[in-house]
PDB file as gemmi writes it, atoms N, CA and C in Angstrom:
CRYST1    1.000    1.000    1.000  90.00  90.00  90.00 P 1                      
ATOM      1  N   UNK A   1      62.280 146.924 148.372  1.00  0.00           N  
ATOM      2  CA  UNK A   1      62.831 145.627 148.687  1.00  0.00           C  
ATOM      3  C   UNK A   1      61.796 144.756 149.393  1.00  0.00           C  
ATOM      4  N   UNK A   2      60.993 145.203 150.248  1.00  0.00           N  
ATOM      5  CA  UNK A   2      59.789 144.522 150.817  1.00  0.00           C  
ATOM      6  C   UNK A   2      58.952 143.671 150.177  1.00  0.00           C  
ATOM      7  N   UNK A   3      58.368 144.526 148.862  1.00  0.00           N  
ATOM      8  CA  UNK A   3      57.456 144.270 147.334  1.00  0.00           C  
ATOM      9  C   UNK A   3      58.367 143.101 147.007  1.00  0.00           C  
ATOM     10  N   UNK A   4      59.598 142.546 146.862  1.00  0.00           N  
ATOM     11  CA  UNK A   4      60.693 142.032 146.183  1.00  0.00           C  
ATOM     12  C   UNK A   4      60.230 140.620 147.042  1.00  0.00           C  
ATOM     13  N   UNK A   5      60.794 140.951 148.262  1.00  0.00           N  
ATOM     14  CA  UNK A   5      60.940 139.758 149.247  1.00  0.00           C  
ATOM     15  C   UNK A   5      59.292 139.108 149.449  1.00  0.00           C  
ATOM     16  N   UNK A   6      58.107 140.124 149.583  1.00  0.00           N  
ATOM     17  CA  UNK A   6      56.882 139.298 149.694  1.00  0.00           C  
ATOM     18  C   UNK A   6      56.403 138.380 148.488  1.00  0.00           C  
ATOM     19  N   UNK A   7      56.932 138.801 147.001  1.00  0.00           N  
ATOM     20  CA  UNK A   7      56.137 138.320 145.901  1.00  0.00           C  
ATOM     21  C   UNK A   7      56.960 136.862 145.667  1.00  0.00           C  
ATOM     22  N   UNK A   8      58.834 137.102 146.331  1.00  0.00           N  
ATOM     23  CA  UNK A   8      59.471 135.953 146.163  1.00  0.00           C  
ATOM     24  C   UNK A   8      58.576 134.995 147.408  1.00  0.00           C  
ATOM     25  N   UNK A   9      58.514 134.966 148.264  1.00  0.00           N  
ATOM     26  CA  UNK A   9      57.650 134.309 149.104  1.00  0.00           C  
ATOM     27  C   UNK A   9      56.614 133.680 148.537  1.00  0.00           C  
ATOM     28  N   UNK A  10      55.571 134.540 148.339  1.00  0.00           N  
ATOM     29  CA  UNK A  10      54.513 133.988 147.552  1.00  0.00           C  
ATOM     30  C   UNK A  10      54.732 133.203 145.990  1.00  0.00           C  
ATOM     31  N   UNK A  11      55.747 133.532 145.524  1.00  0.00           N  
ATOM     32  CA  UNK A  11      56.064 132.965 144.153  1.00  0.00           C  
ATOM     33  C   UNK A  11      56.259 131.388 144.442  1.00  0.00           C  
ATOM     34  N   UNK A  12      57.586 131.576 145.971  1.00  0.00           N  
ATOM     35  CA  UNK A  12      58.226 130.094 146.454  1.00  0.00           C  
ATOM     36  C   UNK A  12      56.923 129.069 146.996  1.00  0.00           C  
ATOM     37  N   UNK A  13      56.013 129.628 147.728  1.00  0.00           N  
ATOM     38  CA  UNK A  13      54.802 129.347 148.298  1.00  0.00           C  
ATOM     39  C   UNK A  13      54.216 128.776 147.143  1.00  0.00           C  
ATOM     40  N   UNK A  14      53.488 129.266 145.812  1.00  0.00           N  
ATOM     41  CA  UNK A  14      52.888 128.752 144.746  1.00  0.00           C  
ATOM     42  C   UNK A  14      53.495 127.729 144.545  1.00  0.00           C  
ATOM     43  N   UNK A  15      54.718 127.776 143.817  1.00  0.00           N  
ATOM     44  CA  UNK A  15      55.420 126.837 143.110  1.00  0.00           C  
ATOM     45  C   UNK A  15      55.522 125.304 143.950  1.00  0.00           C  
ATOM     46  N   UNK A  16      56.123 125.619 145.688  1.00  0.00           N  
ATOM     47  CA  UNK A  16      55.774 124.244 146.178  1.00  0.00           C  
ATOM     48  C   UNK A  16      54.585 123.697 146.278  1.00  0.00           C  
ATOM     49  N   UNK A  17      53.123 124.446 146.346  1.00  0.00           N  
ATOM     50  CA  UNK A  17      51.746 123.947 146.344  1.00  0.00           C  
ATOM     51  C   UNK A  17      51.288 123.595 144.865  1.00  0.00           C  
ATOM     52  N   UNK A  18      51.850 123.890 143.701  1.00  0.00           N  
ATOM     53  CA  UNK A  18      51.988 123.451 142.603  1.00  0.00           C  
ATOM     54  C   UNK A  18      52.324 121.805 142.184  1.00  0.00           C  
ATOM     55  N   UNK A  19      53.492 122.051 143.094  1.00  0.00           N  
ATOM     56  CA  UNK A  19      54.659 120.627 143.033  1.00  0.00           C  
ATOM     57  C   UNK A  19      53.719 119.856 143.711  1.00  0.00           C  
ATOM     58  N   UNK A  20      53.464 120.234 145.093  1.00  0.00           N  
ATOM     59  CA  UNK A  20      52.276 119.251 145.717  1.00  0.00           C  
ATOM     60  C   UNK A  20      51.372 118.319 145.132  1.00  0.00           C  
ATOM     61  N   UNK A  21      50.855 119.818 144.363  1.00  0.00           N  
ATOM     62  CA  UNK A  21      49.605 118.992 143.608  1.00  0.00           C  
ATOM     63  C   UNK A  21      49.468 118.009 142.580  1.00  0.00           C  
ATOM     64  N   UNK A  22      50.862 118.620 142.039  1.00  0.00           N  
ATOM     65  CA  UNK A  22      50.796 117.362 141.038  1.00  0.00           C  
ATOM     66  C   UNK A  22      51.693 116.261 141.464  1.00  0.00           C  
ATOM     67  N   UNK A  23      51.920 116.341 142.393  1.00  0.00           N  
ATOM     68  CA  UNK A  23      52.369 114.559 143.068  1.00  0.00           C  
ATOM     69  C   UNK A  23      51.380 113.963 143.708  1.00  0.00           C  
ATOM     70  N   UNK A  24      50.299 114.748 144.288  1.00  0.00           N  
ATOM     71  CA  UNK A  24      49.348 114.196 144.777  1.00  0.00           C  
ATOM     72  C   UNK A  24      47.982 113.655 143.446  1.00  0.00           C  
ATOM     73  N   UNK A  25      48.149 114.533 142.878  1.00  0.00           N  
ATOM     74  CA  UNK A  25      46.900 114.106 141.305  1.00  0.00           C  
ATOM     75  C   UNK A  25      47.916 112.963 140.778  1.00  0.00           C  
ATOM     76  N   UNK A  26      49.514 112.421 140.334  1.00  0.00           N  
ATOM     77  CA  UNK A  26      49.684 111.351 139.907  1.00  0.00           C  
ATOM     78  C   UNK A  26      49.905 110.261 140.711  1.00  0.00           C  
ATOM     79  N   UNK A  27      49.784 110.248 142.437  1.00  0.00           N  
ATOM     80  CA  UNK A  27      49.611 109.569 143.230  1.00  0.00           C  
ATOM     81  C   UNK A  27      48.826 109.133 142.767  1.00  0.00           C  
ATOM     82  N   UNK A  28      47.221 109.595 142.333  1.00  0.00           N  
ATOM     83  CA  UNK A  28      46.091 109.379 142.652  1.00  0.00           C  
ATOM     84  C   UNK A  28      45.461 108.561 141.215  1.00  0.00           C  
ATOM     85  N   UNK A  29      46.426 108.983 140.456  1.00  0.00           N  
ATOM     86  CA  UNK A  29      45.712 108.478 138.957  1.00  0.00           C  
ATOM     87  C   UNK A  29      46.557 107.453 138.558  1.00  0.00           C  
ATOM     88  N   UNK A  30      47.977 107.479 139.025  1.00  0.00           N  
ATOM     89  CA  UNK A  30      48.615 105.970 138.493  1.00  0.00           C  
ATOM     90  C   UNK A  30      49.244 105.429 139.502  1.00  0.00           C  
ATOM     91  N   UNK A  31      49.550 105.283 140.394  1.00  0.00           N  
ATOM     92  CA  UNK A  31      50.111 104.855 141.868  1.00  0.00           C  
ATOM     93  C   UNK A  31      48.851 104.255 142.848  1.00  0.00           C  
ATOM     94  N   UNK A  32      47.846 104.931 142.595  1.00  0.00           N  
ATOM     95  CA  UNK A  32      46.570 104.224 143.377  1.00  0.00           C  
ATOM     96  C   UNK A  32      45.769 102.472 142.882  1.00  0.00           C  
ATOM     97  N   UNK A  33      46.280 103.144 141.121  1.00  0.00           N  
ATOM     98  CA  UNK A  33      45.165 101.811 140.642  1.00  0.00           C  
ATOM     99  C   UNK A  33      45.894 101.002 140.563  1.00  0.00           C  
ATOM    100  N   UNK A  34      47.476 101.027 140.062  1.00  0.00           N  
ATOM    101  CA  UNK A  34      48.338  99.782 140.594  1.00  0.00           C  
ATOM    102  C   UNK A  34      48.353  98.915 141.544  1.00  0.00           C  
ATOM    103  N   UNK A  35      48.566 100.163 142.840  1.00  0.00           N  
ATOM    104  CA  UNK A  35      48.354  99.331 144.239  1.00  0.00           C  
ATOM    105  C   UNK A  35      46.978  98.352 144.727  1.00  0.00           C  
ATOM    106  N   UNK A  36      45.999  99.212 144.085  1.00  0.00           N  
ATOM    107  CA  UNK A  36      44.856  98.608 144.048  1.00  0.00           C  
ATOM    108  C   UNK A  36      44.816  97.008 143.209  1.00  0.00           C  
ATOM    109  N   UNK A  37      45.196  97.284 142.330  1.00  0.00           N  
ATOM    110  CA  UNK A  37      45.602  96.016 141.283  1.00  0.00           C  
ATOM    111  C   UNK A  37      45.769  94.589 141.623  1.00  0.00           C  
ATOM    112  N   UNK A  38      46.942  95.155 142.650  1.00  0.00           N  
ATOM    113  CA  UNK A  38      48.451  94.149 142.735  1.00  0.00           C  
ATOM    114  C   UNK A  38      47.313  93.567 144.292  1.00  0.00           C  
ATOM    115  N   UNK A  39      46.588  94.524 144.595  1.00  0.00           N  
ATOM    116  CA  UNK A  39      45.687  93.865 146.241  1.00  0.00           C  
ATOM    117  C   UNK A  39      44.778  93.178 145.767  1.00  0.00           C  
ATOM    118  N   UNK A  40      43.780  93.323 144.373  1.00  0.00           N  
ATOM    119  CA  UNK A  40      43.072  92.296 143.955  1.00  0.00           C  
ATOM    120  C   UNK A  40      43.389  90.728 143.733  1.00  0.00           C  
ATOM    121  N   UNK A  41      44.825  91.189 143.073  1.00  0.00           N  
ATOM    122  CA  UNK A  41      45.486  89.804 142.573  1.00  0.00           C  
ATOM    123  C   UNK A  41      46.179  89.127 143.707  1.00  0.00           C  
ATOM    124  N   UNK A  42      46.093  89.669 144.225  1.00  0.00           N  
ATOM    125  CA  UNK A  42      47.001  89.065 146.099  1.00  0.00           C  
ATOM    126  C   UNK A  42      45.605  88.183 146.731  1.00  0.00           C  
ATOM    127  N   UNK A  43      44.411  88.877 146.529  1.00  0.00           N  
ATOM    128  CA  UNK A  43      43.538  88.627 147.203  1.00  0.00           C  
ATOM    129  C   UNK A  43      42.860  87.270 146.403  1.00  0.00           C  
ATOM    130  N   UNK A  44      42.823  87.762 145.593  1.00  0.00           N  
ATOM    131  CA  UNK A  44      42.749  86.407 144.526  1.00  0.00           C  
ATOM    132  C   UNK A  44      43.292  84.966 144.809  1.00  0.00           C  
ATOM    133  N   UNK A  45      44.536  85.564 144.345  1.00  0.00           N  
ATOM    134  CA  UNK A  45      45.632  84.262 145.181  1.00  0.00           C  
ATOM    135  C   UNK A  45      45.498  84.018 146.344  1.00  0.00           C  
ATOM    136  N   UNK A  46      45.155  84.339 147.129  1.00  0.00           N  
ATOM    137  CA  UNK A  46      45.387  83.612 148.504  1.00  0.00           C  
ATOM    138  C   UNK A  46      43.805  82.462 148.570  1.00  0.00           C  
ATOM    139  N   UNK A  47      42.808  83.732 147.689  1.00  0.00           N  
ATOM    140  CA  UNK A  47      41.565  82.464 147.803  1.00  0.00           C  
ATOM    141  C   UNK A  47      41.782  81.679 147.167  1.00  0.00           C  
ATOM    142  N   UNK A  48      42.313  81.308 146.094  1.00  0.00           N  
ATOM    143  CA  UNK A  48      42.232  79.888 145.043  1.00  0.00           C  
ATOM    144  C   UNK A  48      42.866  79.553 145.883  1.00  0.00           C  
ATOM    145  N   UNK A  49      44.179  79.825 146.608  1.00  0.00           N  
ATOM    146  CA  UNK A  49      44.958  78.535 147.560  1.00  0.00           C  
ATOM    147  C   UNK A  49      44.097  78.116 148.574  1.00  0.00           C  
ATOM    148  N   UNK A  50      42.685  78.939 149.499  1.00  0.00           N  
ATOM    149  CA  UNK A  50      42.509  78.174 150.338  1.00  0.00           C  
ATOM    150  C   UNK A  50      41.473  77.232 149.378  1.00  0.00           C  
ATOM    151  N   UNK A  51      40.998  77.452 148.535  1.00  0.00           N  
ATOM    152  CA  UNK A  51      39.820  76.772 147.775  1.00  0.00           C  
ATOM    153  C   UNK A  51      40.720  75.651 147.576  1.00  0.00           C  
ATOM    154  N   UNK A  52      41.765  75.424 146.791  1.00  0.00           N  
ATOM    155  CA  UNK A  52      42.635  74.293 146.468  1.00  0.00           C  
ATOM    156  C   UNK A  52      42.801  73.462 147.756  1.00  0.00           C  
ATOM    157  N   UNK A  53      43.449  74.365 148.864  1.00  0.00           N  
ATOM    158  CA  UNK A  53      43.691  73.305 149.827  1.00  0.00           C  
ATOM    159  C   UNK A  53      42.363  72.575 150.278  1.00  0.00           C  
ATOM    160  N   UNK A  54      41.066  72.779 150.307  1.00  0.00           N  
ATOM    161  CA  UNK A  54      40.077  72.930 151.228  1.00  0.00           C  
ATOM    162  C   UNK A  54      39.436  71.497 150.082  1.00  0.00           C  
ATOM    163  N   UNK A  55      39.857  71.499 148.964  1.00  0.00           N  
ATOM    164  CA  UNK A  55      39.020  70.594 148.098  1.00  0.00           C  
ATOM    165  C   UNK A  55      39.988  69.488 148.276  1.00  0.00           C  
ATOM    166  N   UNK A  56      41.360  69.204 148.724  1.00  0.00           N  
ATOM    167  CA  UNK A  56      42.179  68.335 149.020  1.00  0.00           C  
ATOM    168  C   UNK A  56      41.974  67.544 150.172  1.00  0.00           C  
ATOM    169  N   UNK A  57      41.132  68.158 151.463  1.00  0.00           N  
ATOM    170  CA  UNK A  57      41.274  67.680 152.598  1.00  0.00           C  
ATOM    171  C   UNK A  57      41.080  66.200 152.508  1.00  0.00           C  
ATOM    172  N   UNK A  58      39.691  65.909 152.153  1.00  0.00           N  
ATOM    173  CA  UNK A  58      39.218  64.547 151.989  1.00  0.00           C  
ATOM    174  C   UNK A  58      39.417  63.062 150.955  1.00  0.00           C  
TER     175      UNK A  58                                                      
END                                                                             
């Protein structure tokens, strides 16, 4: 029963460092470059608005 209970352990142990990993590898491959994306285009936008406002002053 020992043999039983250590390999279920280690089986449960794998399987969540498994699960881990692959939430962390599709974090990393489609959740990263989005976010990254959406911060270019934010960043973008905010400069054409100050460029727009800044060519209005005068």
């Amino acid at each position: 029963m020992k043999k039983f209970t250590q390999g279920f352990l280690l089986g449960t142990l794998a399987t969540i460092g498994a699960v881990a990993a692959g939430v962390f590898s599709f974090h990393k491959t489609v959740v990263s470059p989005i976010e990254d994306e959406e911060q270019r285009v934010d960043d973008n936008r905010r400069r054409a608005v100050r460029k727009s406002r800044s060519s209005h002053l005068n």
